[in-house]
N, C-alpha and C positions, 0 to 999 in steps of 0.2 A: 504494500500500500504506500502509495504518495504521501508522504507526512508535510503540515503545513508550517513553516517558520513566522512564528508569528512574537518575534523578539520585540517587533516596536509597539505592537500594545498596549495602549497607557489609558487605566479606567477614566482620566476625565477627558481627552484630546478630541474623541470620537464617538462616544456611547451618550445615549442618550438621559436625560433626567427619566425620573419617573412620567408616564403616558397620561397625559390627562384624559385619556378613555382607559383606564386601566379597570379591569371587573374589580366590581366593587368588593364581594363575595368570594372566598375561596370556590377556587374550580373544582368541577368533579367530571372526570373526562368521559363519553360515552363512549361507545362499544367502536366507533372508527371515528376516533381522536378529530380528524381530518376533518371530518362533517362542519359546515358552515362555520369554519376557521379556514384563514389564508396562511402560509408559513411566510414568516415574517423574514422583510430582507434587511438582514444585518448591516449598521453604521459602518460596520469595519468591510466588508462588501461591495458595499456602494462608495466609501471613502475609496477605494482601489480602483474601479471605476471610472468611478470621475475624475483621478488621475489619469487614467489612462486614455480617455476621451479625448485629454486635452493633446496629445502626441498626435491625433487621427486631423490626417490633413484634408482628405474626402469629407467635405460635411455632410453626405448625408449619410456615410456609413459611420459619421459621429455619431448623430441624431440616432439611429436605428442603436447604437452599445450604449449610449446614455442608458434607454429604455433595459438594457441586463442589471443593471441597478438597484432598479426599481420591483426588482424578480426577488423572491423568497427565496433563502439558500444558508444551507445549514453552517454553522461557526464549529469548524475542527478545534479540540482540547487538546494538543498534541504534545504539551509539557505544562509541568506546573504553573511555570511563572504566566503563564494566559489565565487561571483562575482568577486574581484578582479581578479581573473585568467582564467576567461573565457576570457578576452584582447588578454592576451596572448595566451593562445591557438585559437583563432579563427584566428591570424596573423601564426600560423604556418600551414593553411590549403592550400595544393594545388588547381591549379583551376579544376581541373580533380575530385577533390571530392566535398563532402558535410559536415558538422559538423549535428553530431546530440546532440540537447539539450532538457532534460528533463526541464520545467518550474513544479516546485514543493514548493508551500512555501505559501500556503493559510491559513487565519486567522482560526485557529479549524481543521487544515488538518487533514483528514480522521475522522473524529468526535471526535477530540482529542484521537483518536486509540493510543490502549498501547503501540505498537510495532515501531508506524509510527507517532505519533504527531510532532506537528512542532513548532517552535519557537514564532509566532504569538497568540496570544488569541485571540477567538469570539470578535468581535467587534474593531479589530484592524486592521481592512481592510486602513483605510488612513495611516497606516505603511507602509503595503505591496503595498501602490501602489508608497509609496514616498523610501523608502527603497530598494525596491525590483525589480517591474517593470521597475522603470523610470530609474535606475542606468540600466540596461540590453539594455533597448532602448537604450540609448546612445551610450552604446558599439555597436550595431547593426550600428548604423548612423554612425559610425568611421571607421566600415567596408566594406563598400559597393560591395567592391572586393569579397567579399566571401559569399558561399549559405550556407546558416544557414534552418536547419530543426529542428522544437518545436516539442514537444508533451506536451500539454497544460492539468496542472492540474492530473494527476492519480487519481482516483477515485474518486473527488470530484463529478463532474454529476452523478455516478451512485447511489453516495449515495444519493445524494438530488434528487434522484424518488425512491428507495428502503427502504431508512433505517429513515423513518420520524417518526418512532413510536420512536427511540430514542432520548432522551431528547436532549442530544448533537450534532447530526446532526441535530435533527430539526430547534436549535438555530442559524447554521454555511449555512441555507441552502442559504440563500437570500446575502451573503455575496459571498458564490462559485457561486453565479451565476454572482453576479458585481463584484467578482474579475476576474472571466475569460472572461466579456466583453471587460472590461477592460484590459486585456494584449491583446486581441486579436484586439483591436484598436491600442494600441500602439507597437503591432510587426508587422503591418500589413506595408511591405516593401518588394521592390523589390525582394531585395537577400534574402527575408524569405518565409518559407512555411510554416503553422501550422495545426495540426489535433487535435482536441477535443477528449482529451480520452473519452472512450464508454465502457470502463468493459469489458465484455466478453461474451459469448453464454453461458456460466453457471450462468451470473448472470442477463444479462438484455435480454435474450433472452428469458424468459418465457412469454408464452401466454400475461399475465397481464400489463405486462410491453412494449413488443414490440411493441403491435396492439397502443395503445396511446401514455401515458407517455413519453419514453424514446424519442424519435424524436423529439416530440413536444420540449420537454425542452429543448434537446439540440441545433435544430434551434432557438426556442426563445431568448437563449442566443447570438447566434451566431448574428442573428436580430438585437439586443438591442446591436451587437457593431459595426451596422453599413453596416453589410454585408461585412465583409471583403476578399477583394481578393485572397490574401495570404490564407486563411483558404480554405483547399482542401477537407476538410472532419473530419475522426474520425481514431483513431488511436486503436485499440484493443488488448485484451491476455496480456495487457504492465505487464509482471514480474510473467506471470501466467501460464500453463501449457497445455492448450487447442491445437489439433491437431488443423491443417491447413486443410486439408481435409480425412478425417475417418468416411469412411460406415462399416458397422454402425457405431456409435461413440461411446465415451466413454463411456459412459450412457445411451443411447439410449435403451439398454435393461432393465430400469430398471423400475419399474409401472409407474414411473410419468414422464417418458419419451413421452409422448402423446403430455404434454402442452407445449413439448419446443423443436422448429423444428430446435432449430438453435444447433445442434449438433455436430458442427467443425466449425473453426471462417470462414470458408470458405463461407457456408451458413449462419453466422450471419451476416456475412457484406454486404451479398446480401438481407437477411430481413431486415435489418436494415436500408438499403442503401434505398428500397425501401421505406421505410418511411420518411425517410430524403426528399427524392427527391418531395414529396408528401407535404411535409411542405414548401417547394422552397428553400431548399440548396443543395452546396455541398454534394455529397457522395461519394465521392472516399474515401477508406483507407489503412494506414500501418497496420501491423499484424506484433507483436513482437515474434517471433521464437527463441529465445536465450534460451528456456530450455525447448521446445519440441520434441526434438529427441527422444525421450522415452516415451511412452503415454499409458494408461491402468493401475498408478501404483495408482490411489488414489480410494480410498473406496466411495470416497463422494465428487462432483462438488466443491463447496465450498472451502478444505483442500487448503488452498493456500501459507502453508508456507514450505518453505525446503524440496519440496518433496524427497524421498529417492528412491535412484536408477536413478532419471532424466537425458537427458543426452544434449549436446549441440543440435540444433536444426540447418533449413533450414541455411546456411549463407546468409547474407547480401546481397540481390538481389532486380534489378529490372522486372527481368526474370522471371513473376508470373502466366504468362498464362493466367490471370483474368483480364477481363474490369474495374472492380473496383478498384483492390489491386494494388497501385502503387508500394508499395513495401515491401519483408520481411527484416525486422531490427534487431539488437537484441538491444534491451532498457535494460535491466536488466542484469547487470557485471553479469557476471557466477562466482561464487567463492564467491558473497558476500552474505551475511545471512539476512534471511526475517525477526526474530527477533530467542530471545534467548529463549532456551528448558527450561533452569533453572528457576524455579520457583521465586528464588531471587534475579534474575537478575532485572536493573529496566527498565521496560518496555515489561514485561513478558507477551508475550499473549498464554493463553491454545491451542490452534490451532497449537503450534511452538514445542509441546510437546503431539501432537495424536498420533495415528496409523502409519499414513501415513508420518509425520515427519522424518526429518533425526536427530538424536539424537546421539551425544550432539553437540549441535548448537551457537553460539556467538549472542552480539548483534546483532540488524539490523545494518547493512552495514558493521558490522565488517567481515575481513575475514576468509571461514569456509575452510583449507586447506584440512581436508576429504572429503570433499564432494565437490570441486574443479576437485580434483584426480578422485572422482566416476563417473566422467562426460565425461571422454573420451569417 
């Protein structure tokens, strides 16, 4: 997963006071959170933006990125030091909307991935819970007035049933599963809703993976915190490319297109969902759309960094048409970089510098102003 550097953060430069339409009344979420709430577009979002606007020489392909702005789109938690300012931004949420929050910051995240490691070392789970979590809950508890929407973890569960022949995931597995019981016990609150990231139909939808593994584990976990209310389901595609519904699909013509029926996240959240349901959880889920409006452009499921050519995707809707899909989000800022093309860069991963890559590319999270632009 792309992790987002969000070093200049400063609770009062860009966040909003408290909303003078803010619900009066603590919230109490229904049954698809989503319903007649908009997902709220974050000050630090739109302050990005509207720099960037000002670089765009075309004015009316300014005009048209102003308007991304103005789009609901989740705030990654990707190290401690960003907590302080989630306070503030959660007090400037109207009651008409939702915030959406990325929970990102597990001991070994992503298998200490080059592009997306995180701040924590294996084995420093009582950090992350005293550090990380607990400071988060609190601001939750402070809030009550406002619906707060997680997505719990990025790729942690996928990796801990796919990538175990890796020495480094295999070390971090037993820790993503007690750190994300663990937030999901202690986010489990009125005004919150949480969904368990689940990958994607290119990477946990293969045969091997679907029929067992992937359900099992991620109900287990879900289990082991309790059964939490709040947890509506699994959250999918979070920062990745995957159409929403595409017959055939992207890959569906290709040989090994046999073993993997979940070809659009469309139908993986409905085979997946069917497993879930089968283990006794939740299954409803979000489907992040923020950079699939353009689909067919990669050579290989996989390619998950900076595709080139991609373009903004479904907006922020509860209007899904699906029994399942509560609703499309966008999780991943449009504009920021999955990691850097440059070989010398630190935290270089080969993947950011393929075929399919947009080149030349910045850190993760730093932002990529061409390919921001290529995305109208």
């Amino acid at each position: 997963m792309k992790s987002l550097i969000l070093t200049s953060l400063t609770a009062c430069s860009i966040f909003s006071t408290v909303s003078a339409n803010a619900c009066p009344n603590p919230v109490v979420l229904p049954d698809n959170p989503f319903k007649n709430r908009q997902l709220y577009a974050t000050p630090y979002y739109a302050a990005k933006v509207a720099a960037a606007v000002k670089d765009i020489a075309d004015p009316d392909l300014a005009k048209r990125a102003a308007m991304i702005g103005d789009i609901g789109t989740f705030m990654w938690i990707d190290q401690k030091a960003v907590i302080p300012s989630i306070d503030a931004m959660i007090k400037g949420v109207p009651c008409t909307h939702i915030i959406g929050l990325v929970i990102y910051d597990l001991p070994g995240r992503d298998c200490g991935g080059d592009a997306s490691g995180g701040e924590y070392e294996t084995g420093e789970l009582a950090r992350y819970k005293a550090e990380y979590i607990d400071p988060l809950r609190e601001i939750f508890l402070a809030n009550p007035n406002t619906a707060i929407a997680l997505a719990i973890e990025p790729d942690s569960l996928p990796n801990a049933i796919t990538s175990l022949i890796h020495p480094r995931c295999a070390a971090s597995v037993q820790e993503y599963k007690d750190g994300i019981a663990y937030a999901l016990k202690q986010f489990d609150l009125p005004n919150v809703v949480q969904y368990i990231d689940a990958g994607n139909g290119n990477w946990l939808g293969w045969d091997p993976n679907l029929t067992a593994p992937a359900a099992k584990v991620i109900a287990d976990v879900w289990k082991a915190a309790g059964k939490p209310k709040s947890c509506k389901g699994i959250i999918t595609n979070v920062s990745n490319w995957n159409a929403w519904s595409m017959v055939p699909g992207e890959f569906e013509n290709f040989p090994d297109a046999q073993y993997n029926k979940a070809q659009d996240e469309k139908r993986y959240i409905h085979l997946l969902g069917a497993q879930l349901a089968a283990n006794g959880m939740p299954n409803h889920a979000l489907v992040d759309t923020s950079r699939n409006g353009r689909v067919g452009l990669r050579t290989y499921g996989g390619n998950w960094c900076n595709v080139k050519g991609a373009g903004f995707g479904i907006r922020p809707t509860s209007e899904t048409d699906d029994d399942l899909c509560d609703a499309f989000v966008w999780v991943k800022p449009g504009g920021e970089s999955d990691g850097g093309s440059d070989p010398s860069l630190p935290g270089y991963d080969p993947t950011c510098a393929n075929q399919d890559a947009f080149i030349p590319s910045p850190r993760a999270g730093y932002w990529n102003q061409a390919q921001f632009e290529q995305r109208k």
